[in-house]
N, C-alpha and C positions, 0 to 999 in steps of 0.2 A: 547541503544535503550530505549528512555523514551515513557511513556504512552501521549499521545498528546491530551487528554483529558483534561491532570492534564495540561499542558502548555496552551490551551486554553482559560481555568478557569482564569488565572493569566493574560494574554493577549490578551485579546477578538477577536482584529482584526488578522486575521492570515493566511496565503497564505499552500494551498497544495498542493504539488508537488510531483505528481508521473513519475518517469523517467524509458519509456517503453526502448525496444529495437530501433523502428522505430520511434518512439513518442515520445511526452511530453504531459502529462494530468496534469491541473491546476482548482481548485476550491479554491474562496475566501470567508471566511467566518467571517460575525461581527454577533458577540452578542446582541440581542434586549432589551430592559427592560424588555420588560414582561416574560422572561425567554426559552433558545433556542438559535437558531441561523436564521441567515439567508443567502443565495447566495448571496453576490455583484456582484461574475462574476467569470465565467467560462470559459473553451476553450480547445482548444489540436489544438496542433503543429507537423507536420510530419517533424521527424529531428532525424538523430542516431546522438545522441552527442558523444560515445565514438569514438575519430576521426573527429570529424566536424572540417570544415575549422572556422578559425575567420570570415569569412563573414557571414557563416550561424550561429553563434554566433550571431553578431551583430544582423539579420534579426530576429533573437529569439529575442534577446531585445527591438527591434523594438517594435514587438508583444505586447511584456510585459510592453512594457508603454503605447501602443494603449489602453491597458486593463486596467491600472491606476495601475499596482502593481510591478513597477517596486522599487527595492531597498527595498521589503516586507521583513519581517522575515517570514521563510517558514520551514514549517514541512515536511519533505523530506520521503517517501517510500521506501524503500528498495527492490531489488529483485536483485539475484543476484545466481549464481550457486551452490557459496559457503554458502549460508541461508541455513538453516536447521531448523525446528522445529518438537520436537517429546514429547511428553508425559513421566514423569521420574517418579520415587516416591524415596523419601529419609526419613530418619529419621530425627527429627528436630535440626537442629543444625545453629550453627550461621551463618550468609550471607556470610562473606568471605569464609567458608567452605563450603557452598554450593555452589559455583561461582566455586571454583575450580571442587566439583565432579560434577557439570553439564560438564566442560570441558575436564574432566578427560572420562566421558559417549560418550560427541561427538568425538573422540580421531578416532573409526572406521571409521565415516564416511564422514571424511572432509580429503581434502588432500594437507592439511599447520598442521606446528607443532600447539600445544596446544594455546602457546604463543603468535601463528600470528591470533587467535582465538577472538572475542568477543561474551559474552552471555551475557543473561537476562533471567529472567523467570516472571511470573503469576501462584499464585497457584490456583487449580483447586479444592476447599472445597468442592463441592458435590461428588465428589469421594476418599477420603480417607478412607483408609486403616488400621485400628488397630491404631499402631501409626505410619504409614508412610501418609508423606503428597505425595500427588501426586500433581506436576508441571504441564505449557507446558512451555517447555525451548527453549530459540531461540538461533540462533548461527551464525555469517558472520563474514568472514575473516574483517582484519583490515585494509587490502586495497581497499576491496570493499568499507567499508566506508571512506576513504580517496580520492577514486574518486568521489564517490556521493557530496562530501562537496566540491573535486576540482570545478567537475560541475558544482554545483551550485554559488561555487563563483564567475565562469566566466558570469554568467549571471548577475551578480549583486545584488543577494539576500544572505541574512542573516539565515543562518542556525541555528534551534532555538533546532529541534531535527530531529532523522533518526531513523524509526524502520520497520520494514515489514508491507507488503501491508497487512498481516491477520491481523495483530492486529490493525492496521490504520483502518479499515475496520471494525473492532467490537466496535472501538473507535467513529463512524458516526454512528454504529446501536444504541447504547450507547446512544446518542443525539438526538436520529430521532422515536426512536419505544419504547411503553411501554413494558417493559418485562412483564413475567409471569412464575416465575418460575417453572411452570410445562411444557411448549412449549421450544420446540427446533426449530431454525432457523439455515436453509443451504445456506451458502451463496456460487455461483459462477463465478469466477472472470477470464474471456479471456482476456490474453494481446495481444502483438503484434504478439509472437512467442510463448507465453504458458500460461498454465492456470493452476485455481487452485480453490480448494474447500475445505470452512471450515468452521468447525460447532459452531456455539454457543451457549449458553442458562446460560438465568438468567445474563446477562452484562460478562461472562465470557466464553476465546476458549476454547474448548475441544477440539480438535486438527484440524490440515491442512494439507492437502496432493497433491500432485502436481497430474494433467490429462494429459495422454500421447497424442499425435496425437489430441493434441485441441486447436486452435489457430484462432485469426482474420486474419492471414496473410493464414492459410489453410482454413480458410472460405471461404476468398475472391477465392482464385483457385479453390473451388469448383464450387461456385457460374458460374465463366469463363468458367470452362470445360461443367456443366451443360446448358447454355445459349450459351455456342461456341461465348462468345463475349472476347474481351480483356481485361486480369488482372485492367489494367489500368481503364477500363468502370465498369468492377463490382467490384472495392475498392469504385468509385462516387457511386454506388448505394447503396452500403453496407454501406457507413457514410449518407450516405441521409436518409436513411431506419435509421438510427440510433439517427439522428438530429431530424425525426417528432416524431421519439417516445418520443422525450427527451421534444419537444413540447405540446405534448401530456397531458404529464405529469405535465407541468406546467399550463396547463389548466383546468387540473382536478385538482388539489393542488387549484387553482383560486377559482372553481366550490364549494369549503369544507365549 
């Protein structure tokens, strides 16, 4: 899980790809002179890739060159059952030995051996401890990321890096908003089928925690059973509703 910041920096033009449950969410971003970035193109794709036929493959690629970023290098999201991230503190000691006792810490809470494990970490310097440093340590099975990278090869993109949706996520706030190291920023993030919130401040997580019973997919049935119309009529409404805001938004950005 590399920081997509630092791969950015090195390669300006750069495809993101988030791969939902039901979805695919894609945002393309080039580097400007004057310093930043900017959208060349966006979009989402309702499609569960794990399982998709070759047709609906193809029809994704389709998409994906409609859009001009076919055969991009792409920084790929993670979200997966087997992710974990939680808050550690250790004594400072060299990286190979911290890599082990972060995975020696997730050992409770995952259910593959140690070995079938990969982690990362980001340390968290406004909360240490005497001399313990305190982490947030991330952690997904090794075949989570081996299907993510399958995935995406089948589309025809270049996997550049793969790391969680939180830290991708504070990697655009990072890019987008001045910090202030005294404000804290909560960011909440609905997927297809779960959700998740997590807190930042000063360019770095403090931690991420998953929301039970919160999802776009139980929005939209909310929405149906409220209005007594069909799922299929209020998921149209719910991405409509979601489209003008996005509109919206780019209007006001205009307006600045």
């Amino acid at each position: 899980m590399i920081n997509i910041k630092h791969l950015l920096n090195k390669q300006p033009d750069r495809l993101g790809l988030d791969i939902d449950t039901k979805s695919i969410n894609l945002v393309q971003l080039k580097k400007i002179p004057q310093g930043g970035y900017e959208v060349v193109s966006n979009g989402s794709f309702d499609i569960a890739l794990r399982g998709a036929q070759p047709s609906e493959y193809q029809s994704l690629r389709d998409y994906l060159k409609d859009l001009g970023v076919g055969g991009s290098h792409a920084s790929v999201s993670i979200e997966d059952n087997s992710l974990r991230i939680r808050k550690m503190s250790f004594p400072k000691m060299p990286d190979r030995d911290l890599m082990e006792a972060i995975k020696w810490n997730f050992r409770e809470y995952i259910d593959c051996s140690c070995d079938e494990y990969e982690v990362a970490y980001t340390p968290i310097n406004k909360w240490n401890e005497g001399d313990q440093q305190i982490y947030c340590a991330y952690g997904v099975s090794k075949q989570a990321i081996q299907e993510h990278l399958e995935i995406t090869k089948q589309l025809g993109l270049k996997v550049v890096a793969i790391e969680p949706r939180a830290t991708a996520l504070l990697a655009a706030f990072n890019d987008c908003i001045p910090w202030d190291a005294r404000s804290t920023v909560v960011c909440v993030f609905m997927g297809d089928t779960s959700s998740f919130f997590t807190v930042m401040s000063d360019r770095q997580m403090l931690f991420s925690r998953p929301m039970t019973m919160i999802s776009s997919e139980l929005l939209v049935k909310h929405i149906a059973r409220s209005f007594e119309i069909d799922e299929k009529v209020a998921k149209e409404l719910f991405d409509g509703f979601l489209c003008n805001n996005d509109q919206d938004d780019k209007d006001s950005a205009g307006r600045k």
